[in-house]
C-alpha positions as CSV (number, residue, x, y, z in Angstrom):
1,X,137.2,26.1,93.3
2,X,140.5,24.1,92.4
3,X,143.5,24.8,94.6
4,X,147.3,24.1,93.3
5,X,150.5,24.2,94.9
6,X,152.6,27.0,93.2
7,X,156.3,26.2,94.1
8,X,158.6,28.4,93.0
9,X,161.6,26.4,91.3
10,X,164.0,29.3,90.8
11,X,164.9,30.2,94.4
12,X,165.1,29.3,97.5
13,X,162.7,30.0,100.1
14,X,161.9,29.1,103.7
15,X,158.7,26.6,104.5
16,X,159.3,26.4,108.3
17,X,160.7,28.0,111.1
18,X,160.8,26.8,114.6
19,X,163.4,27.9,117.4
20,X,165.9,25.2,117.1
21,X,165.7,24.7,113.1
22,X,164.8,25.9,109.9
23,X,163.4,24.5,106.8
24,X,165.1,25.9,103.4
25,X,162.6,23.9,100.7
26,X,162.5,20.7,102.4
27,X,166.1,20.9,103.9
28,X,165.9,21.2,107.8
29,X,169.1,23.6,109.2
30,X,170.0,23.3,112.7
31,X,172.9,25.3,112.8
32,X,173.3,29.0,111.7
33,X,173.5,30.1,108.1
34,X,173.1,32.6,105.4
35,X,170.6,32.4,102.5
36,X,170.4,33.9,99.1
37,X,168.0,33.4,96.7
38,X,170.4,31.1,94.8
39,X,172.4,29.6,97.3
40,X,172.3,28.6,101.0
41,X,175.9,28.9,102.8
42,X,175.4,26.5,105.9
43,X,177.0,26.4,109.1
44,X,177.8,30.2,109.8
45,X,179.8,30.0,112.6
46,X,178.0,32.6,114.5
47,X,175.8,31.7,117.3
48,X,175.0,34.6,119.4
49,X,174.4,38.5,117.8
50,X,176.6,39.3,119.6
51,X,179.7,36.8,118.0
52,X,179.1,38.8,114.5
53,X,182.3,40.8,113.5
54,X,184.0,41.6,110.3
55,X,185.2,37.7,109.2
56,X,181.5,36.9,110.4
57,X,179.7,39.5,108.2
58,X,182.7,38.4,104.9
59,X,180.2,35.6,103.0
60,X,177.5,37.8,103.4
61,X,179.1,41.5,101.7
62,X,181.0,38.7,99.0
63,X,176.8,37.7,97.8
64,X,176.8,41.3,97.3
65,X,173.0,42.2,98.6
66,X,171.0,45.2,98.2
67,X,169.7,44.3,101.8
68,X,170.4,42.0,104.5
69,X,168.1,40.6,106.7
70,X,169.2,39.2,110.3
71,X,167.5,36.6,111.7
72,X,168.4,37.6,115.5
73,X,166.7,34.0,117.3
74,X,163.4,33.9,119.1
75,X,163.7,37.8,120.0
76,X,165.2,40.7,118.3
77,X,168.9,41.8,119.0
78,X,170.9,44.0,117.5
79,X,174.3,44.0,116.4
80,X,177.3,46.1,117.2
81,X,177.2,50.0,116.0
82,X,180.4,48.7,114.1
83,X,178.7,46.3,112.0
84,X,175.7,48.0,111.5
85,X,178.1,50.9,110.4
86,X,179.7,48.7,107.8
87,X,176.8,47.4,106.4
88,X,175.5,51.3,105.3
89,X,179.0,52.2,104.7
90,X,178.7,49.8,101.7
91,X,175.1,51.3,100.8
92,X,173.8,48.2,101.9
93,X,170.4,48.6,104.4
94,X,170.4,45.7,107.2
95,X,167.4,44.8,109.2
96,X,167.2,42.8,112.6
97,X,163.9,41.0,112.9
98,X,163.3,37.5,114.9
99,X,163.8,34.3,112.8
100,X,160.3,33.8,112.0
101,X,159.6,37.9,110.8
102,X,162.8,37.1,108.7
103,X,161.8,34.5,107.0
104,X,158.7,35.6,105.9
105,X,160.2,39.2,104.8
106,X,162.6,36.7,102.8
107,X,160.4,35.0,101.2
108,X,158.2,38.1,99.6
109,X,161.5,40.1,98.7
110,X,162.8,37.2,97.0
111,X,159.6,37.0,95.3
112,X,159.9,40.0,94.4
113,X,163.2,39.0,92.6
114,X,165.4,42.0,95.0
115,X,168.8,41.4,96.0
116,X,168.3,40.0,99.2
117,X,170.6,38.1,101.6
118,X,169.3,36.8,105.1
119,X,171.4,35.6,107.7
120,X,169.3,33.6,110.5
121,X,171.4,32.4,114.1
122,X,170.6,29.5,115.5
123,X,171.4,27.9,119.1
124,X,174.0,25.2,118.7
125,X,172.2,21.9,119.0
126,X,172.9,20.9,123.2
127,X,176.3,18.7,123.5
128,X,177.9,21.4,120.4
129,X,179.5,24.4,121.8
């Protein structure tokens, strides 16, 4: 039996996800950030689940998704009502999952070719607030 490497070369996908980093192809990102299949949008300056409001949720509703995928950190935390709300308000589903549930969901819908956006938090590196 032969095995190949398949690598998809028309989107982005995550290899690797660890608490303090993820890797988007072969790009480590230490810092939080939103990823569609197309394009990565790095340093989202939202740290904490609980830091996402309306300016932080903007780049995301602008990639106009089908569904959003939040990447809550090591453990699973939900947003405000309020942005939850304004997600489904738009007709747009959002679901919370830890990073490493996130990525993978990622990676099959956007193998799937659906209009997926995912939004992962990471901890600011120690010495950046």
């Amino acid at each position: 039996m032969q095995l190949s490497l398949n690598r998809p070369g028309e989107y982005l996908f995550i290899r690797r996800v660890a608490a303090e980093a993820i890797t988007v192809v072969d790009r480590e990102l230490q810092h939080s950030f939103v990823l569609a299949p197309d394009r990565a949008i790095e340093a989202w300056p939202v740290n904490a689940v609980g830091a996402i409001d309306t300016a932080a949720i903007a780049p995301i509703l602008e990639l106009k998704p089908a569904v959003v995928i939040l990447g809550s950190g090591s453990r699973i935390v939900f947003p405000s009502q309020a942005i939850l709300a304004e997600f489904l308000r738009r007709g747009i589903g959002i679901e919370v999952m830890d990073n490493a549930a996130a990525a993978r969901t990622f990676n099959v819908l956007v193998g799937e070719g659906r209009k997926v956006v995912a939004a992962f938090i990471l901890p600011a590196p120690s010495g950046i607030p």
